[in-house]
C-alpha positions as CSV (number, residue, x, y, z in Angstrom):
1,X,45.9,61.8,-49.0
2,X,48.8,59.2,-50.3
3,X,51.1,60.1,-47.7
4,X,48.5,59.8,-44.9
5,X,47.8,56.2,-46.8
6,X,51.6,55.7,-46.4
7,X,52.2,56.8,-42.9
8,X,48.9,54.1,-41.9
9,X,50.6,51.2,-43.7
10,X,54.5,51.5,-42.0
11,X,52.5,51.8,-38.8
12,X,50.4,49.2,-39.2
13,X,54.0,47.3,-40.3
14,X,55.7,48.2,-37.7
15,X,53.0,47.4,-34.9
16,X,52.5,43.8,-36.4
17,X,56.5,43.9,-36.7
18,X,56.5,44.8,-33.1
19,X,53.7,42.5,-31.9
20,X,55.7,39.0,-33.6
21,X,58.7,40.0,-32.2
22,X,57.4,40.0,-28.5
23,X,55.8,36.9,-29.3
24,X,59.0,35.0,-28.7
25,X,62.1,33.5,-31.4
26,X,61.7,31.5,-33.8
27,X,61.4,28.3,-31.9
28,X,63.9,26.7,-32.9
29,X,67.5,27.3,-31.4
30,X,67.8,23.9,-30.6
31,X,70.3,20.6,-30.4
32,X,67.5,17.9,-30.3
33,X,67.6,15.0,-33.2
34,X,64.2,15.0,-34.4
35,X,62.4,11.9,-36.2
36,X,60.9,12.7,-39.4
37,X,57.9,13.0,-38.4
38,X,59.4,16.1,-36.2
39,X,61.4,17.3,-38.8
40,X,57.2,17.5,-41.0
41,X,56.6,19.1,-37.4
42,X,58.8,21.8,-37.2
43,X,57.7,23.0,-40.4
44,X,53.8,22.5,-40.0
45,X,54.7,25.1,-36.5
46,X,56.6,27.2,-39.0
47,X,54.3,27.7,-41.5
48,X,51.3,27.6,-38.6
49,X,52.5,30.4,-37.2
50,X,53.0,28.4,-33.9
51,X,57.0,29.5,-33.8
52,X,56.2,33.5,-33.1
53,X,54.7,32.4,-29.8
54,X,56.0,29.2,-28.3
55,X,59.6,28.8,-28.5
56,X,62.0,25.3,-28.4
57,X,64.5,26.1,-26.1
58,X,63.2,26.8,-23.2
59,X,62.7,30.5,-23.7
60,X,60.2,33.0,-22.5
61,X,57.5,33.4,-25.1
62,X,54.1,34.9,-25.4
63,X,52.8,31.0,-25.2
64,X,54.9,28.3,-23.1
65,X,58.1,26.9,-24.6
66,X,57.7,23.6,-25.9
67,X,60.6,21.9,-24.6
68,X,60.1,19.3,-22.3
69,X,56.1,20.2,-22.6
70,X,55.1,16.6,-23.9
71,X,54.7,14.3,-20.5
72,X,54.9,17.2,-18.5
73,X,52.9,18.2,-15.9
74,X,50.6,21.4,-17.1
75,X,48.9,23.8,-14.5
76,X,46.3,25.4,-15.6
77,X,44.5,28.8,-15.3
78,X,41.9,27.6,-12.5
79,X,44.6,25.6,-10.9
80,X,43.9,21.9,-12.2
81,X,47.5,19.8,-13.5
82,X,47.1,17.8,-16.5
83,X,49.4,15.7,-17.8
84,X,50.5,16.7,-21.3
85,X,50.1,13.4,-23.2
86,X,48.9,13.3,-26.9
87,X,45.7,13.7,-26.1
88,X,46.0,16.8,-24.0
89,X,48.6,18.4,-26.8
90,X,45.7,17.7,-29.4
91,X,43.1,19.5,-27.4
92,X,45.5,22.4,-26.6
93,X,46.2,22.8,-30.8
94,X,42.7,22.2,-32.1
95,X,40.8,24.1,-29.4
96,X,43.1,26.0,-27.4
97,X,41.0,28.3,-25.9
98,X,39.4,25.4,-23.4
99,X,42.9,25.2,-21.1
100,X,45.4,27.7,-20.8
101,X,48.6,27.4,-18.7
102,X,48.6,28.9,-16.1
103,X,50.7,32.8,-16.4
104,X,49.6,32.9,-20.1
105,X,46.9,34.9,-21.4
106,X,44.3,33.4,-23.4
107,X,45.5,34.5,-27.1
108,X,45.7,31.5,-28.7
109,X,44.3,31.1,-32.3
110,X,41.7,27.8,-32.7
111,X,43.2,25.5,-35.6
112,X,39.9,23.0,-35.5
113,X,39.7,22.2,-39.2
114,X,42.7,24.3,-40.1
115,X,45.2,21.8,-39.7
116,X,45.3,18.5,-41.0
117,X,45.1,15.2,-39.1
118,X,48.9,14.4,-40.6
119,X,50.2,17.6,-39.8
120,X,48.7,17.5,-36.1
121,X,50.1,14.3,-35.7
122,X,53.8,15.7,-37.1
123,X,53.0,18.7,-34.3
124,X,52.9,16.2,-32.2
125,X,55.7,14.3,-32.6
126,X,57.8,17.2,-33.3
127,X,56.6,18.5,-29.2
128,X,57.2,14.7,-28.3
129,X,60.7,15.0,-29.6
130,X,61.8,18.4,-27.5
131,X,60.8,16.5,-24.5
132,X,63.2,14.6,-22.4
133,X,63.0,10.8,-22.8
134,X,62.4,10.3,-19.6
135,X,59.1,11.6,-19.4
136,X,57.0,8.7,-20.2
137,X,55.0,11.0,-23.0
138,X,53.0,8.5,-25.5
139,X,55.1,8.1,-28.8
140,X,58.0,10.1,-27.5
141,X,60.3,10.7,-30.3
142,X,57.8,8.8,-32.7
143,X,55.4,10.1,-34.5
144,X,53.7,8.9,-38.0
Protein backbone atom coordinates (compact mmCIF):
# COMPACT_ATOMS: atom_id res chain seq x y z
CA UNK A 1 0.00 0.00 0.00
CA UNK A 2 2.90 2.74 0.75
CA UNK A 3 4.63 2.21 -2.31
CA UNK A 4 1.35 2.45 -4.38
CA UNK A 5 0.83 5.84 -2.14
CA UNK A 6 4.42 6.73 -3.35
CA UNK A 7 4.24 5.92 -6.99
CA UNK A 8 0.58 8.36 -6.99
CA UNK A 9 2.44 11.24 -5.42
CA UNK A 10 5.87 11.47 -8.05
CA UNK A 11 3.14 11.15 -10.61
CA UNK A 12 1.04 13.46 -9.60
CA UNK A 13 4.59 15.68 -9.22
CA UNK A 14 5.71 15.10 -12.17
CA UNK A 15 2.43 15.78 -14.18
CA UNK A 16 1.96 19.27 -12.34
CA UNK A 17 5.95 19.52 -13.04
CA UNK A 18 5.17 18.83 -16.63
CA UNK A 19 2.00 20.93 -16.95
CA UNK A 20 4.06 24.46 -15.50
CA UNK A 21 6.75 23.80 -17.55
CA UNK A 22 4.49 23.87 -20.89
CA UNK A 23 2.89 26.81 -19.50
CA UNK A 24 5.77 29.05 -20.67
CA UNK A 25 9.24 30.65 -18.70
CA UNK A 26 9.31 32.42 -16.10
CA UNK A 27 8.33 35.72 -17.59
CA UNK A 28 10.92 37.47 -17.13
CA UNK A 29 14.07 37.24 -19.44
CA UNK A 30 13.92 40.75 -20.08
CA UNK A 31 15.99 44.26 -20.54
CA UNK A 32 13.05 46.70 -19.74
CA UNK A 33 13.62 49.45 -16.80
CA UNK A 34 10.61 49.09 -14.81
CA UNK A 35 9.11 51.88 -12.37
CA UNK A 36 8.54 50.78 -9.00
CA UNK A 37 5.38 50.18 -9.28
CA UNK A 38 6.54 47.43 -12.01
CA UNK A 39 9.21 46.23 -10.10
CA UNK A 40 5.71 45.58 -6.94
CA UNK A 41 4.38 44.15 -10.40
CA UNK A 42 6.64 41.64 -11.36
CA UNK A 43 6.42 40.18 -8.13
CA UNK A 44 2.54 40.34 -7.51
CA UNK A 45 2.71 38.05 -11.33
CA UNK A 46 5.33 35.95 -9.53
CA UNK A 47 3.71 35.09 -6.63
CA UNK A 48 0.15 35.14 -8.64
CA UNK A 49 1.20 32.50 -10.59
CA UNK A 50 0.68 34.73 -13.68
CA UNK A 51 4.68 33.97 -14.87
CA UNK A 52 4.01 29.97 -15.67
CA UNK A 53 1.65 31.12 -18.35
CA UNK A 54 2.28 34.55 -19.84
CA UNK A 55 5.79 35.25 -20.55
CA UNK A 56 7.81 38.98 -20.92
CA UNK A 57 9.78 38.52 -23.78
CA UNK A 58 7.88 37.91 -26.37
CA UNK A 59 7.82 34.16 -26.04
CA UNK A 60 5.28 31.45 -26.76
CA UNK A 61 3.28 30.70 -23.71
CA UNK A 62 0.25 28.82 -22.74
CA UNK A 63 -1.37 32.65 -22.27
CA UNK A 64 -0.06 35.61 -24.61
CA UNK A 65 3.30 37.25 -23.85
CA UNK A 66 3.00 40.38 -22.17
CA UNK A 67 5.38 42.43 -23.97
CA UNK A 68 4.08 45.04 -25.89
CA UNK A 69 0.33 43.77 -24.74
CA UNK A 70 -0.54 47.21 -22.99
CA UNK A 71 -1.92 49.71 -25.97
CA UNK A 72 -2.02 46.88 -28.24
CA UNK A 73 -4.46 45.87 -30.38
CA UNK A 74 -6.18 42.47 -28.88
CA UNK A 75 -8.26 40.03 -31.14
CA UNK A 76 -10.38 38.15 -29.67
CA UNK A 77 -11.96 34.62 -29.76
CA UNK A 78 -15.26 35.77 -31.77
CA UNK A 79 -13.16 38.10 -33.77
CA UNK A 80 -13.79 41.60 -32.06
CA UNK A 81 -10.20 43.90 -31.53
CA UNK A 82 -10.04 45.77 -28.37
CA UNK A 83 -7.59 47.97 -27.48
CA UNK A 84 -5.61 46.82 -24.47
CA UNK A 85 -5.84 49.96 -22.18
CA UNK A 86 -6.08 49.80 -18.31
CA UNK A 87 -9.40 49.13 -18.43
CA UNK A 88 -9.32 46.14 -20.75
CA UNK A 89 -6.03 44.63 -18.78
CA UNK A 90 -8.20 45.00 -15.48
CA UNK A 91 -11.16 43.03 -17.01
CA UNK A 92 -8.79 40.45 -18.53
CA UNK A 93 -7.07 39.81 -14.63
CA UNK A 94 -10.21 40.03 -12.57
CA UNK A 95 -12.49 38.15 -14.82
CA UNK A 96 -10.65 36.57 -17.49
CA UNK A 97 -12.86 34.16 -18.62
CA UNK A 98 -15.23 37.09 -20.44
CA UNK A 99 -12.34 37.76 -23.46
CA UNK A 100 -9.81 35.45 -24.55
CA UNK A 101 -7.27 36.17 -27.28
CA UNK A 102 -7.82 34.83 -29.95
CA UNK A 103 -5.45 31.17 -30.49
CA UNK A 104 -5.57 30.70 -26.65
CA UNK A 105 -7.73 28.43 -24.86
CA UNK A 106 -9.91 29.59 -22.19
CA UNK A 107 -7.75 28.36 -19.04
CA UNK A 108 -7.38 31.30 -17.27
CA UNK A 109 -7.86 31.36 -13.42
CA UNK A 110 -10.57 34.35 -12.11
CA UNK A 111 -8.58 36.62 -9.58
CA UNK A 112 -11.96 38.82 -8.66
CA UNK A 113 -11.36 39.33 -4.92
CA UNK A 114 -8.04 37.49 -4.95
CA UNK A 115 -5.92 40.19 -5.74
CA UNK A 116 -5.74 43.49 -4.27
CA UNK A 117 -6.72 46.87 -5.74
CA UNK A 118 -2.74 47.91 -5.15
CA UNK A 119 -1.44 44.82 -6.50
CA UNK A 120 -3.73 45.08 -9.75
CA UNK A 121 -2.69 48.39 -10.17
CA UNK A 122 1.25 47.21 -9.83
CA UNK A 123 0.09 44.34 -12.56
CA UNK A 124 -0.69 46.90 -14.36
CA UNK A 125 1.93 49.04 -14.52
CA UNK A 126 4.37 46.38 -14.54
CA UNK A 127 2.35 45.21 -18.29
CA UNK A 128 2.37 49.05 -19.01
CA UNK A 129 6.10 49.04 -18.68
CA UNK A 130 6.89 45.86 -21.18
CA UNK A 131 5.04 47.84 -23.75
CA UNK A 132 6.79 50.07 -26.15
CA UNK A 133 6.32 53.82 -25.46
CA UNK A 134 4.99 54.39 -28.34
CA UNK A 135 1.90 52.82 -27.85
CA UNK A 136 -0.21 55.45 -26.40
CA UNK A 137 -1.28 52.85 -23.35
CA UNK A 138 -2.85 55.02 -20.28
CA UNK A 139 -0.02 55.38 -17.54
CA UNK A 140 2.59 53.75 -19.67
CA UNK A 141 5.57 53.19 -17.56
CA UNK A 142 3.54 54.71 -14.51
CA UNK A 143 1.78 53.09 -12.29
CA UNK A 144 0.86 53.96 -8.40
Amino acid sequence: MRRSLVAVVVTASLGVGALLSACGSDGGGTDVKLSAAGERGKQVAKEQGCISCHTADGGKGTGPTWQGLAGSTVTLQDGTEVVADDDYLRTAILQSRGQVVDGYANVMPVYDGEISDAELADLIAYLHDLAPADTGGEGSGSGS
